[in-house]
C-alpha positions as CSV (number, residue, x, y, z in Angstrom):
1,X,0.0,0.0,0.0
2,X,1.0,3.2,-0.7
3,X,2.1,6.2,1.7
4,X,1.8,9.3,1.1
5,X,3.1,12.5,3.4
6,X,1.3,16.4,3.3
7,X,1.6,18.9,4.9
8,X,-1.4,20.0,7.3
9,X,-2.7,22.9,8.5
10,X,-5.2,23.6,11.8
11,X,-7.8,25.7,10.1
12,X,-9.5,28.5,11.9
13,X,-12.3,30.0,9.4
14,X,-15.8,27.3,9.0
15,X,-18.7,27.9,7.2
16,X,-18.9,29.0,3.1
17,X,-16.8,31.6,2.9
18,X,-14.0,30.3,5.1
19,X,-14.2,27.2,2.8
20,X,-14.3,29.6,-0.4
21,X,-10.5,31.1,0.8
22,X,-9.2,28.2,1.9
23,X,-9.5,26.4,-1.6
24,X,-8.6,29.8,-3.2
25,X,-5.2,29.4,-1.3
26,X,-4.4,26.3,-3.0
27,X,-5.8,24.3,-0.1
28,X,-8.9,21.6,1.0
29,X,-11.0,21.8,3.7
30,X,-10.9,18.7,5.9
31,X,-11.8,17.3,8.9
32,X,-10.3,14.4,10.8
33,X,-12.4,12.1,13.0
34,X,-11.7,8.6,14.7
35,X,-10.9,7.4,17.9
36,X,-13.3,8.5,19.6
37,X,-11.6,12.5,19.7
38,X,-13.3,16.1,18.6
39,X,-13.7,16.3,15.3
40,X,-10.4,18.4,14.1
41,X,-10.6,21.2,11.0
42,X,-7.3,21.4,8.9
43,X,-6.3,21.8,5.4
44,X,-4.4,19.9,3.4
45,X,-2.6,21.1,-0.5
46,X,-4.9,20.4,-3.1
47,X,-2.5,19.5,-5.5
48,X,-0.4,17.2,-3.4
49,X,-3.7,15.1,-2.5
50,X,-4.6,15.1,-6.2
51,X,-1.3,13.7,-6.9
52,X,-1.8,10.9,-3.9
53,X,-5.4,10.2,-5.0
54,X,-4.5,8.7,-8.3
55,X,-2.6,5.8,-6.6
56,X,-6.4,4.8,-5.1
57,X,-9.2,6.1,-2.3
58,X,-7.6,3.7,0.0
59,X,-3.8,5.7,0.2
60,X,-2.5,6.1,3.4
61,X,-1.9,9.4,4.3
62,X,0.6,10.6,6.9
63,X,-0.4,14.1,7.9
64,X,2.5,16.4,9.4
65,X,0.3,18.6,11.7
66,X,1.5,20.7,14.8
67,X,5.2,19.0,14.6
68,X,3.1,15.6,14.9
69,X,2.5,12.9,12.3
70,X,-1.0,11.9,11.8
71,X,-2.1,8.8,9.6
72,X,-5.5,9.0,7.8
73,X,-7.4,7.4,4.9
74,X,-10.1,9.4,2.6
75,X,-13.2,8.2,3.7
76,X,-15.4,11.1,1.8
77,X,-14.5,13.2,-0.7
78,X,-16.7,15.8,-2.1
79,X,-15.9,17.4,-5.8
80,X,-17.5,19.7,-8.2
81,X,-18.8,17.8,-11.0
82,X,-18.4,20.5,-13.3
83,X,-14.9,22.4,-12.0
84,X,-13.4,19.1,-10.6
85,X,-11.9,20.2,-7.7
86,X,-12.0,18.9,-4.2
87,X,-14.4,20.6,-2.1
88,X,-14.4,18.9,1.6
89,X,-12.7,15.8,2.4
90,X,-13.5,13.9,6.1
91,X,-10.4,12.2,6.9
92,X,-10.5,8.8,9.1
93,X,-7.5,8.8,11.4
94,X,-5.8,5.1,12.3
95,X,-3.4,3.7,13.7
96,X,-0.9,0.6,12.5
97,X,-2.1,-2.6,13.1
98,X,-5.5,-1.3,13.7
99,X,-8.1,-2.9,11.2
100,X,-10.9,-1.2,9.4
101,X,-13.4,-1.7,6.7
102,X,-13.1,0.0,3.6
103,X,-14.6,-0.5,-0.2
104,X,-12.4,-1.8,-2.3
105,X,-12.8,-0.7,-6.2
106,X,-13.0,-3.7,-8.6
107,X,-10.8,-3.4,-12.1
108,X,-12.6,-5.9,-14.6
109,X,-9.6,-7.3,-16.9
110,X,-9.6,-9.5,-20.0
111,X,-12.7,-10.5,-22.5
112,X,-15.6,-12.6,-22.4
113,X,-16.2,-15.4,-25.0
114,X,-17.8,-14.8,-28.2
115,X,-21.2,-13.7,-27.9
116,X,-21.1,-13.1,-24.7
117,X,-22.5,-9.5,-23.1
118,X,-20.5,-8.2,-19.6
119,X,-22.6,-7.1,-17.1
120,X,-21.0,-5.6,-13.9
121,X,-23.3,-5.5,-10.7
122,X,-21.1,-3.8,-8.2
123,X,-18.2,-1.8,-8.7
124,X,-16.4,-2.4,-5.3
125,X,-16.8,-4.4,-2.5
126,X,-16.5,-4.1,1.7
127,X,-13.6,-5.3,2.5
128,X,-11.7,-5.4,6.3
129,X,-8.0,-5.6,6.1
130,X,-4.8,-3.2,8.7
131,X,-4.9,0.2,8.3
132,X,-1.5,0.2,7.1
133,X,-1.9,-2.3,4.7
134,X,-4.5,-1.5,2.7
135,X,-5.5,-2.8,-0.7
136,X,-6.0,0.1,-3.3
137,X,-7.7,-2.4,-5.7
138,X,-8.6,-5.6,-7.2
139,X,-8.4,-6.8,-10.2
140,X,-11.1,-9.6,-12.1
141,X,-10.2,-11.5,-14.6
142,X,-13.3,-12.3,-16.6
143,X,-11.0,-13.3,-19.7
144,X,-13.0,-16.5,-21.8
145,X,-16.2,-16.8,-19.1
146,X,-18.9,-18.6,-21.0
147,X,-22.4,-17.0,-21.6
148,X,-24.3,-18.2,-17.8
149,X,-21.3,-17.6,-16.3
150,X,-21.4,-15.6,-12.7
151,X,-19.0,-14.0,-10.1
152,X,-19.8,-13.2,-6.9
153,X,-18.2,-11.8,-4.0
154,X,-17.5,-15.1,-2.3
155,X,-15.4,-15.8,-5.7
156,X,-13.1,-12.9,-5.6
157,X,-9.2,-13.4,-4.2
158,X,-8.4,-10.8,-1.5
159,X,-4.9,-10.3,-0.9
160,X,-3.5,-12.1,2.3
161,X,-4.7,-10.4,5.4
162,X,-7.8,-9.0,3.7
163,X,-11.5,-10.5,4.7
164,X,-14.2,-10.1,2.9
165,X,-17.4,-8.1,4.6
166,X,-19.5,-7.4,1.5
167,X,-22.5,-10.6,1.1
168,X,-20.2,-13.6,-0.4
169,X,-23.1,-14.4,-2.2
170,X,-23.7,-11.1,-3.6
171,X,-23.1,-10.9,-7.4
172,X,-20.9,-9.2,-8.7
173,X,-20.5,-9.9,-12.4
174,X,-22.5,-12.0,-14.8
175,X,-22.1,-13.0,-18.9
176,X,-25.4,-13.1,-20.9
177,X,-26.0,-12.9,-24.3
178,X,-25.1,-10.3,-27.1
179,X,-28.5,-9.2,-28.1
180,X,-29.6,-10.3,-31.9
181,X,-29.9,-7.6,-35.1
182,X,-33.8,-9.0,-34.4
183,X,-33.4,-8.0,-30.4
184,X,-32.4,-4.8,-31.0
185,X,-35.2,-4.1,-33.6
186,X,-37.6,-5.2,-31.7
187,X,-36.5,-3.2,-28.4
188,X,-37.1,-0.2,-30.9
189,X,-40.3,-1.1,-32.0
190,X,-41.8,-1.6,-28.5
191,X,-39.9,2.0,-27.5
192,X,-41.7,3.3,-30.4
193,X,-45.2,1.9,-30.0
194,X,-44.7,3.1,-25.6
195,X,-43.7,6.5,-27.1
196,X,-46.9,6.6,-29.9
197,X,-44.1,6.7,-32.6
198,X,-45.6,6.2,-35.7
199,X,-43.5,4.7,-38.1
200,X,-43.1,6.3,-41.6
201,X,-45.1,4.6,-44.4
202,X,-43.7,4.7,-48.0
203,X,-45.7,6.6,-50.7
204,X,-47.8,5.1,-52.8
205,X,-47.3,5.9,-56.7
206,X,-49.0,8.8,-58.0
207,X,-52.4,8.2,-59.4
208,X,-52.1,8.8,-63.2
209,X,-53.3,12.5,-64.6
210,X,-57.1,12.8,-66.4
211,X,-54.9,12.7,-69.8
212,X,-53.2,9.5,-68.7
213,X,-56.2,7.5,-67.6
214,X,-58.0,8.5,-70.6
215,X,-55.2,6.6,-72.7
């Protein structure tokens, strides 16, 4: 698992508008929880936690704050879906060798058989595993499943000293069939006939003129 080191900062100004400067300054508003302790307000560089976010949610992060080292994982992370940025992030503080539950995002690798159609149920799972060992992902191999064929949680290998929380029986991914040229038509034409769609009719040939008929 990856560890990742920022710099933090105690912040002093709450609601909207100390949130607007703080982000305006290059920083993210945070809050740190856990343990049973106050609820603590600090920042953290919004470019350096972009950087460490890449690597996975599940990062450790080891916080300098007040001449102290504080580890933490993201837990929630709010963004603007239209400027991108972080807005607020509530940090979960832990300690080494403590365990904690976390989801753990799912990468689906490989191809299905021919004529086979991918669905994916779930796109992480609950998993427990030491706070400073934590998985960042998993990957599922899904390369030559048959049509029928289903994963579920219960199937998945989790790294060693991970446990799964998440319903083994759960499903997770399943192959059906590629839908026929004749599927797909007739999907439309019951979408039509829901939606009163009319369907064009071709023109008929013009009736002949008065000098036409008469010959």
């Amino acid at each position: 698992m990856s560890e990742i080191r920022l710099a933090a900062e105690v912040r002093t100004e709450f609601g909207k508008g100390g949130a607007r400067r703080t982000r305006r300054a290059g920083k993210i508003p945070a809050v740190i929880y856990g343990h049973g302790a106050e609820p603590r307000h600090v920042s953290i560089p919004a470019r350096e936690f972009s950087h460490a976010i890449r690597q996975g949610t599940n990062v450790l992060l080891t916080l300098s704050l007040e001449g102290k080292d504080e580890l933490t994982i993201a837990k929630a992370i709010q963004r603007d879906p239209i400027k991108g940025v972080y807005e607020h992030i509530d940090l979960l503080a832990v300690r080494s060798g403590e365990k904690i539950t976390v989801e753990l995002p799912l990468v689906v690798v490989g191809d299905v058989a021919p004529g086979g159609l991918l669905a994916q149920e779930h796109s992480s799972v609950s998993v427990e595993a030491e706070a400073t060992h934590l998985p960042t992902e998993l990957e599922v191999s899904v390369e030559g499943l048959e049509i029928g064929s289903q994963i579920t949680a219960g199937d998945l290998v989790l790294p060693e000293g991970t446990t799964l929380v998440t319903d083994p029986e759960a499903l997770v991914l399943h192959v059906g069939a590629s839908p026929t040229a004749e599927d797909l038509e007739g999907e439309v034409a019951e979408a039509a006939d829901a939606l009163g769609i009319v369907a064009d009719q071709p023109q008929s040939a013009a009736a002949p003129s008065g000098s036409e008929a008469a010959e």
